[in-house]
VOKOLSE-274364 format. One record per residue (C-alpha): residue number from 1; y, z, x. Coordinates in steps of 0.02 Angstrom, whole numbers, plus 32768, in hexadecimal, padded with zeros to 4 digits. Layout:
VOKOLSE-274364
PT  base     y     z     x
PT   NUM     Y     Z     X
...
END
This chain:
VOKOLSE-274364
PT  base     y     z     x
PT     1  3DCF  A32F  F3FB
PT     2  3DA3  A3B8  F44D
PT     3  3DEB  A3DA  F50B
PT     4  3D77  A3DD  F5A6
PT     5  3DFC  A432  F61F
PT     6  3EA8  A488  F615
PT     7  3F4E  A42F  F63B
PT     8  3FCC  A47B  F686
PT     9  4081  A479  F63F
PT    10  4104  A41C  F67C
PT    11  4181  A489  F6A5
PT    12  40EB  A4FC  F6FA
PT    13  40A6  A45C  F768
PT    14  417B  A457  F7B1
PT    15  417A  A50C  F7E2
PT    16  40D1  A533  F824
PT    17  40CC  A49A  F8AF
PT    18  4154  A4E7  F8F6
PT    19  40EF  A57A  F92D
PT    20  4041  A536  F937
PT    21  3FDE  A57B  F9BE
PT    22  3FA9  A51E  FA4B
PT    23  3EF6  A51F  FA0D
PT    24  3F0B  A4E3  F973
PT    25  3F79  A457  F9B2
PT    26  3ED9  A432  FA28
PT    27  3E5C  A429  F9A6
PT    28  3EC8  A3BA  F93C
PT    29  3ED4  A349  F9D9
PT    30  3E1D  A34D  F9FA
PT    31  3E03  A30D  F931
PT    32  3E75  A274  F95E
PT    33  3DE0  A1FC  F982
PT    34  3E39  A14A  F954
PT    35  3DD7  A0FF  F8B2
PT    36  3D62  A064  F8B2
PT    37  3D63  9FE6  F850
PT    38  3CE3  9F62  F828
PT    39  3C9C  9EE8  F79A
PT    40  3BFA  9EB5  F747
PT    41  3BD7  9DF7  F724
PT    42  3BEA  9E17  F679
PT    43  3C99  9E72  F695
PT    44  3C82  9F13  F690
PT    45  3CFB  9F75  F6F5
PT    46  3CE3  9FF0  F75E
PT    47  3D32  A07D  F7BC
PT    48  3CEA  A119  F818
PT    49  3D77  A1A5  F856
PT    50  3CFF  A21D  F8BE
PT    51  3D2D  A2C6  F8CD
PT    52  3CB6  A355  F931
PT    53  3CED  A3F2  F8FE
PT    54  3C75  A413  F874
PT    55  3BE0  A3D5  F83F
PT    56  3C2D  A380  F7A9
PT    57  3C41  A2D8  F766
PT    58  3CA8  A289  F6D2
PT    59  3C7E  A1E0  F699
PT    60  3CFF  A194  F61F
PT    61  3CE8  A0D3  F5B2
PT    62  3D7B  A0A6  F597
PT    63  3D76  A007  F504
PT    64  3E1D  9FB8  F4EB
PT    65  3E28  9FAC  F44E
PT    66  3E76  A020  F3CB
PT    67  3EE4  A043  F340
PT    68  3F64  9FB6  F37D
PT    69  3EE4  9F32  F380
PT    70  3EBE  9F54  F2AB
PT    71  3EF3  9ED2  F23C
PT    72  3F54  9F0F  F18E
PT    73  3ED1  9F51  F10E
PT    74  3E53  9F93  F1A3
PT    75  3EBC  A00A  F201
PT    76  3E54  A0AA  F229
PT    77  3DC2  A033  F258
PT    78  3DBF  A050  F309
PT    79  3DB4  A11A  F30C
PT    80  3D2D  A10B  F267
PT    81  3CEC  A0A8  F2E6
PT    82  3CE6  A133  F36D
PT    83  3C93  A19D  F2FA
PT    84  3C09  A11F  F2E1
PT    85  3BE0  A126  F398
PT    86  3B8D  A1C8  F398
PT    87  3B1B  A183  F2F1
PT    88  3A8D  A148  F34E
PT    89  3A3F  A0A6  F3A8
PT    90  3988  A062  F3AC
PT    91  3970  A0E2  F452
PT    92  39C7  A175  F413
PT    93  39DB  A19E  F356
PT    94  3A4D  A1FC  F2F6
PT    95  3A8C  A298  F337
PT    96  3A0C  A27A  F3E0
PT    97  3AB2  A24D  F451
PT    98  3AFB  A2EA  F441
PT    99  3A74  A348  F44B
PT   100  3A3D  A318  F4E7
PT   101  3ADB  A309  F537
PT   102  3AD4  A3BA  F50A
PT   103  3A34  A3F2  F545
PT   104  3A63  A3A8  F5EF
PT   105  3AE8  A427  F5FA
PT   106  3B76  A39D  F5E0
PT   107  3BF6  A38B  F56B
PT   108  3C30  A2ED  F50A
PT   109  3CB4  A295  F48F
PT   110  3D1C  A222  F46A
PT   111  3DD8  A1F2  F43D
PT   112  3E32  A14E  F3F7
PT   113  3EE8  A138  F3EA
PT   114  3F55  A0A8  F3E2
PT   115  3F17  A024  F465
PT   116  3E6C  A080  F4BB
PT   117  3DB9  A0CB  F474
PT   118  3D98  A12C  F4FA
PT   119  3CD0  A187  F512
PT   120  3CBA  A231  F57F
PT   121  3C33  A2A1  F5B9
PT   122  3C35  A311  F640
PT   123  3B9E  A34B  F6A0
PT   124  3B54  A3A9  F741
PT   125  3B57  A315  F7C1
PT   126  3A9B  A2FF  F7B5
PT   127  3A99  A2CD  F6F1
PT   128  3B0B  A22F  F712
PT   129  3A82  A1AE  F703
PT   130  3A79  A20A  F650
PT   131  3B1F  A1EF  F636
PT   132  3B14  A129  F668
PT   133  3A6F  A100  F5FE
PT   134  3ACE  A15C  F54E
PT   135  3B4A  A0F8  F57D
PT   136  3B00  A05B  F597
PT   137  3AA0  A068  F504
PT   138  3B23  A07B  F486
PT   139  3B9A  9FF2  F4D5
PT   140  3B34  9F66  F470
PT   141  3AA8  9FBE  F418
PT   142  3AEE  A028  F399
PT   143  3AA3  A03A  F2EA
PT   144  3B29  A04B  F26C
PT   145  3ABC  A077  F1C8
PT   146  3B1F  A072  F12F
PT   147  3AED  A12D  F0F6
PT   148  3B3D  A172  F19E
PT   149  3BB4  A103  F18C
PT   150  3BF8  A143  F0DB
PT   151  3BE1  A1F4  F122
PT   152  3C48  A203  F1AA
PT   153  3CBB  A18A  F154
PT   154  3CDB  A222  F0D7
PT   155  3CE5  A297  F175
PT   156  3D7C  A216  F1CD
PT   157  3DD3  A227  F0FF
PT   158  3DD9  A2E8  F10C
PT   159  3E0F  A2DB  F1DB
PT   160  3E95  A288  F17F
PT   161  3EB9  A313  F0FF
PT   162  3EC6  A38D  F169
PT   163  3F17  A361  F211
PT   164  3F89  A2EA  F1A4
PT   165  3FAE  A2F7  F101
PT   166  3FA8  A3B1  F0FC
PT   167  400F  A3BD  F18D
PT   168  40D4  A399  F16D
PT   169  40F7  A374  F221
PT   170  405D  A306  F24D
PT   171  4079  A2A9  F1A8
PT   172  4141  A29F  F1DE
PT   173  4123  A254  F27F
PT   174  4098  A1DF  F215
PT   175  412F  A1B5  F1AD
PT   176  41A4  A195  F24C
PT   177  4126  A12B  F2A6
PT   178  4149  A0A6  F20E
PT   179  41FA  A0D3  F217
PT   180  4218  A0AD  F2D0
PT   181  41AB  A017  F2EE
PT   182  41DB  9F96  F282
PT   183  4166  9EFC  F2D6
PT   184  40E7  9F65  F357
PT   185  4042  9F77  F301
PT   186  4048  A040  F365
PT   187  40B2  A040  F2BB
PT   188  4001  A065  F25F
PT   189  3FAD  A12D  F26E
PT   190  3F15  A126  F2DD
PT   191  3EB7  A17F  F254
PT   192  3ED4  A0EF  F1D3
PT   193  3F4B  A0EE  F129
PT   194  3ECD  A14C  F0B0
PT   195  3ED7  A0B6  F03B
PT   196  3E89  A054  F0D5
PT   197  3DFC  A0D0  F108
PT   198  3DD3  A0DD  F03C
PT   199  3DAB  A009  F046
PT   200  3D4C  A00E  F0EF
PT   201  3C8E  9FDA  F0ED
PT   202  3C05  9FD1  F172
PT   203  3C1D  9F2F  F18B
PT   204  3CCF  9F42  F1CC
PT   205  3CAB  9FA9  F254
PT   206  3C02  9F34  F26E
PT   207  3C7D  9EAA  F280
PT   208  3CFC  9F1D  F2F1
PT   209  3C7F  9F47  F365
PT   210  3C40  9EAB  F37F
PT   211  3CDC  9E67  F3A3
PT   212  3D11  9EF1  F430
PT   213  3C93  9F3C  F45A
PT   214  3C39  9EEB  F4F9
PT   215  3C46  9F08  F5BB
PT   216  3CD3  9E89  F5C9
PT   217  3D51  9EFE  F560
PT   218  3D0E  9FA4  F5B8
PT   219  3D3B  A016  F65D
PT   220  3CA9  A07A  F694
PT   221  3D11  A109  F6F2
PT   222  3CB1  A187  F769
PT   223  3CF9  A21C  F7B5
PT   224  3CB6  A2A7  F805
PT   225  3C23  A2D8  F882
PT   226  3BDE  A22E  F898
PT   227  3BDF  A1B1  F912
PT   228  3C26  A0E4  F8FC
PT   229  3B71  A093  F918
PT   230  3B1A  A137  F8AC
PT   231  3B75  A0F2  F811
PT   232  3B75  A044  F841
PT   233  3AA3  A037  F84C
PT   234  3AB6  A09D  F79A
PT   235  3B2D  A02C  F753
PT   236  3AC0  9F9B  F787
PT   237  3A29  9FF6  F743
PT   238  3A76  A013  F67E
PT   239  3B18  9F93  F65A
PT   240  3AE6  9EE4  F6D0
PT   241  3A61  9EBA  F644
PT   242  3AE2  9EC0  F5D0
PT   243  3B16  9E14  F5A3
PT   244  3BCA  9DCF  F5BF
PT   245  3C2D  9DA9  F526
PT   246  3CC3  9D77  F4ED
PT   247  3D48  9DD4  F4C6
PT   248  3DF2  9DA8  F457
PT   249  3EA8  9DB7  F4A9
PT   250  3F03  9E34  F48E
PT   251  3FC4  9E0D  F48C
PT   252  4045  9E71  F4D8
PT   253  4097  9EFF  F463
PT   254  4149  9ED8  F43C
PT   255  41BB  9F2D  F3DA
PT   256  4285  9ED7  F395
PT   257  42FA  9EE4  F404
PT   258  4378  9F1C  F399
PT   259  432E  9F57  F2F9
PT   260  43C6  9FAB  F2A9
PT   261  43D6  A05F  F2A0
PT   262  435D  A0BF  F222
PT   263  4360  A158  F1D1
PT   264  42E1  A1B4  F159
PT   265  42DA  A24E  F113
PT   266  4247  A2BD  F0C0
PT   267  4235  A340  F06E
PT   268  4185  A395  F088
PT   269  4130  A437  F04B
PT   270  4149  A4BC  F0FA
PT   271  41B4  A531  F154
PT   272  4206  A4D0  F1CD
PT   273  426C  A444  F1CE
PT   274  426D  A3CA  F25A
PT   275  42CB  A333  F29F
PT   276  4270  A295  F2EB
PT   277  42DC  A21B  F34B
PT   278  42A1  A179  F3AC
PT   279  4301  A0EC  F423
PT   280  428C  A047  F427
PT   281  427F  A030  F4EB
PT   282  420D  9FC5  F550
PT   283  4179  A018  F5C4
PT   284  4152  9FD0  F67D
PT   285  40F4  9F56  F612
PT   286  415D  9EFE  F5B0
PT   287  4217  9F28  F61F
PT   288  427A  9E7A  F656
PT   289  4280  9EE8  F702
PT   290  420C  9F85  F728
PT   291  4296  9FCF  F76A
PT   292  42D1  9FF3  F6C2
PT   293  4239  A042  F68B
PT   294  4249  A0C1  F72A
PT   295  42F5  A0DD  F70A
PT   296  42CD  A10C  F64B
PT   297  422E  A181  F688
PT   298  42AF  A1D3  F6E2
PT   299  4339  A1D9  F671
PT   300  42AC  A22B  F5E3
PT   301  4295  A2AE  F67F
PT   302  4350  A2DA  F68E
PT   303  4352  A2E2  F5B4
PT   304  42A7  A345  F5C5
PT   305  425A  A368  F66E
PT   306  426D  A440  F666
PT   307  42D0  A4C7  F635
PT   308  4361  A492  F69F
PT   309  4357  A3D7  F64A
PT   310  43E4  A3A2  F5D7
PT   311  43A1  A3C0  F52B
PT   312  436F  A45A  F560
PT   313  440F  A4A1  F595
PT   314  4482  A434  F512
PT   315  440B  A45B  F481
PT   316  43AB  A4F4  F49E
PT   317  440C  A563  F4E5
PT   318  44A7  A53B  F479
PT   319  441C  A570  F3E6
PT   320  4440  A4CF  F397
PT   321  438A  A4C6  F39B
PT   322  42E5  A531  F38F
PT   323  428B  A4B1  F3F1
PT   324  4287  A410  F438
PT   325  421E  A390  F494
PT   326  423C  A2D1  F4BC
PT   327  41D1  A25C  F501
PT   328  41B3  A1AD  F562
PT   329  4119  A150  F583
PT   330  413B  A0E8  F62F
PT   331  4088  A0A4  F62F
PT   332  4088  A06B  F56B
PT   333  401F  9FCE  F53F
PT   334  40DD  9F81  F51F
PT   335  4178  9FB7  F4C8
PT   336  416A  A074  F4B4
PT   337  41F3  A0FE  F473
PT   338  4257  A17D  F4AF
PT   339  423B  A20A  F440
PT   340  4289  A2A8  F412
PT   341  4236  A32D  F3A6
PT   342  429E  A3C1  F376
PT   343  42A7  A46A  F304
PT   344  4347  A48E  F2CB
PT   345  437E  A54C  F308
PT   346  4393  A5D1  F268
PT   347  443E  A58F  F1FB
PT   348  444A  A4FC  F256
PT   349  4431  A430  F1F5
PT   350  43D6  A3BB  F233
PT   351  4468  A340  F221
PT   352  44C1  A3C4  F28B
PT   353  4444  A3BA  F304
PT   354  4425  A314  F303
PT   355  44E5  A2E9  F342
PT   356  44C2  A37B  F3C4
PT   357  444F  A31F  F404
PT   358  446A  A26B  F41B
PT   359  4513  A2AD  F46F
PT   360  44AA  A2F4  F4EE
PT   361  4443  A243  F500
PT   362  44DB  A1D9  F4F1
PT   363  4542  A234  F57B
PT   364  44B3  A1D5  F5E3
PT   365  450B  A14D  F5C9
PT   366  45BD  A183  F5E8
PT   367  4597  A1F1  F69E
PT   368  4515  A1DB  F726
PT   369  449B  A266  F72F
PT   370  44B6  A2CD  F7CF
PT   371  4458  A2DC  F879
PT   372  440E  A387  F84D
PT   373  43D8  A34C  F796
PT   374  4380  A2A6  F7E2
PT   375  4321  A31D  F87A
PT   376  42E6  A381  F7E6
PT   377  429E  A309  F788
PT   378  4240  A2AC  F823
PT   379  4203  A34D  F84F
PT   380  41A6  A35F  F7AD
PT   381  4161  A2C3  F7C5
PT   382  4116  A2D2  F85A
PT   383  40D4  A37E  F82A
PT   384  4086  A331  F776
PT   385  403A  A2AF  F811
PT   386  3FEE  A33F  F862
PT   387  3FA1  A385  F7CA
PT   388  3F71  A303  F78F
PT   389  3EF5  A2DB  F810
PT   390  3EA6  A39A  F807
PT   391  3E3B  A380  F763
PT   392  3DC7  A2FB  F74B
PT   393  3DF9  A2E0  F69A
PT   394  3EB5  A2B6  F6C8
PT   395  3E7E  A257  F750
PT   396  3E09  A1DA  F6F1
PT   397  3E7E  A1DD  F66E
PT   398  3F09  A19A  F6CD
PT   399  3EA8  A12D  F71B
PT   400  3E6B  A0D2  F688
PT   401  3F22  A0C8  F65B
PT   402  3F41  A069  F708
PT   403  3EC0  9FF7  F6F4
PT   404  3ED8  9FCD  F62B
PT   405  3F85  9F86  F67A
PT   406  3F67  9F30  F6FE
PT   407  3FB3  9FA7  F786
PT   408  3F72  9FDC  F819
PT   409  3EFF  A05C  F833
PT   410  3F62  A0B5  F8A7
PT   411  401A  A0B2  F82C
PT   412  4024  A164  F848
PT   413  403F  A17B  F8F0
PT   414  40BD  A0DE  F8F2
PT   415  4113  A130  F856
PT   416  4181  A1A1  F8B2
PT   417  41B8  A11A  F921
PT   418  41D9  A0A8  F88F
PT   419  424D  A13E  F84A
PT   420  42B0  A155  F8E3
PT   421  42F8  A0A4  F8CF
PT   422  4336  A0D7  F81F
PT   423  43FC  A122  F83B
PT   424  446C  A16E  F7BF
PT   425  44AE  A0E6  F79C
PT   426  4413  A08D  F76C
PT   427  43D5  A10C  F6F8
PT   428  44AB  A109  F69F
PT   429  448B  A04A  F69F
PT   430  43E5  A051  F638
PT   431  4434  A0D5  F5C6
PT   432  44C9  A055  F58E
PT   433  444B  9FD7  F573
PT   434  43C8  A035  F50C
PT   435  440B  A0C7  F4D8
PT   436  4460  A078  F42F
PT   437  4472  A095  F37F
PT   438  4414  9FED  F35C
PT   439  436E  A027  F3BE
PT   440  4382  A0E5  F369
PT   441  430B  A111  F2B3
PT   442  4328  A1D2  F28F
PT   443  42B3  A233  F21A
PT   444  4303  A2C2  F1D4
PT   445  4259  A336  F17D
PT   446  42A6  A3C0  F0FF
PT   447  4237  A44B  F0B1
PT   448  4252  A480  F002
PT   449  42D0  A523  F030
PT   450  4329  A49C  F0A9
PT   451  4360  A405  F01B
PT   452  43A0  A36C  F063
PT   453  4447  A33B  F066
PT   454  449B  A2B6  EFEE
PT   455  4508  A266  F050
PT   456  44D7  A1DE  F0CF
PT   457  44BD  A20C  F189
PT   458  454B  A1D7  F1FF
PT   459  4534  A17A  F2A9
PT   460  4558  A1B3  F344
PT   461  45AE  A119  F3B2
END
């Protein structure tokens, strides 16, 4: 999918807020117009975030439904199904949406990944009751002839090919996906096993869409230059005659407990090898207490929140590594990872660097982090707050987030107070209790110049 604005890098966002200028501070101020919520009889959900400064707006459908939700033998159903959106209804035929999202001066598409479809145009404020009727329309009223169908089934099989399995590291972190999550369903690729997308038929996605797709399993999210009762008489206007229907449950993700440590290793045609390593951790949805998933987002900020963060200076600079990146998902649908990515520096093994660094990440567990690492890492958060409200895209985005879980509206302005109850000594605590060799899978990907080794991978306590 293609990008509609430019985000800006961590470890830019941390520096730059330090120095903003009074003006700019202002305007982001002046944005922070508290969203609106409200609902349709027949469920829909809606939220408008307005925001004056240009005469812009970004609408955003966010389904919830997605790879996760695919039962064995279907999986790549739900982003073949994202494809089929833009194939044509009774009001607008094949190739029409597009078009005249187009000639409107807008810009649309689409994404899936593991637990949301989620629809996007973006518009001069005037074409938004454009934006609502396409919308609308394609909720309940799409087509889904069996020619387009095959056809852009073909074009989802050579997506595959190329992002995948021409692509050692995408089709590496395919591979540790299945590694890692032994019982999640995110264990599946969003794109679909090829053996799966090879078997699917029109009536599959018929049947898919059917089942999810309706008002009561959508967000209608509106942000921009408009106004609450603007979008509520439009919303009226194009989704109440949509009837309510009824939608299945969807259970909470949940991943072992203590799965046993993993290991795999590859050997793939490419240049550079590369080392995947996961801990199974909860999210804010699925943590015993929250405050464990707040002292984890933390802890993944003092492992990987800049270039004065832990991995950084253990890893990097000791050129143990060529790069690295970890990552932790606070706001997953339910259990989640923390992952690190890495490429070993020039001469060095990737069972070398492997031990380098899950001494870094266990030494969580041994010491408390300190004052000035903790300030750090809140101040990056509250910066990535501040940026986050600036473009419309990150702002619907995280709002769909919000409301796919359940949380307030508003979780990002209490998130910093939330933090400030987490001490060192919550964030060690969390470390002893997660960071183990039982939640760890480690995915060691060789290239033909970089053979793997024969003897079996030790374990770090």
């Amino acid at each position: 999918m293609r990008r509609l604005v430019q985000r800006i890098p961590m470890g830019v966002a941390i520096r730059t807020v330090l120095i903003l200028p009074l003006f700019i501070m202002a305007s982001l101020a002046s944005a922070a117009i508290a969203p609106v919520s409200f609902n349709l009889a027949n469920g829909l959900r809606v939220i408008v975030q307005e925001d004056h400064r240009a005469p812009v707006v970004l609408t955003q459908v966010w389904y919830r439904v997605g790879s996760s939700d695919e039962p064995p033998g279907l999986t790549g159903l739900s982003h073949v199904l994202e494809h089929m959106m833009f194939k044509g209804t009774a009001k607008v035929p094949v190739g029409e949406f597009s078009r005249l999202v187009a000639y409107a001066g807008g810009d649309d598409n689409a994404y899936t990944n593991d637990n949301f479809t989620v629809y996007f145009q973006q518009h001069l404020a005037d074409r938004l009751p454009l934006a609502l009727e396409l919308e609308a329309d394609r909720m309940m009223g799409l087509t889904l002839d069996a020619e387009e169908f095959a056809r852009e089934l073909k074009v989802v099989m050579e997506e595959r090919r190329l992002r995948t399995d021409d692509n050692p590291q995408a089709l590496a972190m395919e591979r540790f996906q299945a590694l890692s999550l032994l019982s999640s369903p995110e264990r599946n690729p969003t794109i679909g096993w090829m053996r799966d997308l090879e078997r699917l038929t029109v009536e599959d996605a018929r049947a898919w869409y059917q089942r999810w797709y309706a008002p009561a399993n959508a967000t209608l999210i509106v942000v921009g230059d408009v106004t609450v009762a603007q979008v509520r008489e439009l919303v009226e206007r194009y989704f109440a005659p949509l009837p309510l229907v009824s939608i299945p449950r969807r259970a909470l993700i949940r991943e072992l407990d203590s799965p046993g440590e993993r290991s795999l290793s590859l050997t793939l045609p490419g240049q550079v090898p590369s080392l995947y390593i996961g801990f199974n951790l909860p999210s804010l949805a699925s943590a015993r207490d929250p405050k464990d998933a707040y002292a984890l987002q933390l802890l993944s900020g003092v492992l990987d929140g800049g270039i004065s963060a832990r991995l950084e200076r253990d890893v990097v600079r000791t050129n143990q590594a060529a790069a690295i990146r970890s990552g932790y998902d606070v706001l997953a649908r339910g259990d989640t990872q923390l992952t690190i990515t890495a490429v070993p520096a020039a001469g060095q093994s990737l069972t070398a660097l492997r031990e380098v660094i899950l001494k870094s990440v266990y030494a969580l567990r041994d010491e408390e982090v300190s004052a000035d690492e903790l300030a750090k890492v809140m101040a990056n958060v509250r910066a990535q707050a501040v940026y986050g409200r600036d473009e419309l895209d990150d702002r619907a985005q995280q709002l769909g987030r919000l409301d796919a879980l359940g949380l307030p509206l508003t979780w990002d302005d209490e998130l910093p107070a939330r933090l400030k109850a987490i001490t060192p000594k919550t964030i060690r605590e969390v470390a002893r209790q997660y960071l183990q060799p039982e939640r760890l899978a480690t995915l060691f990907l060789y290239t033909p110049n970089s053979p793997a080794p024969t003897q079996p991978v030790g374990v770090t306590p």
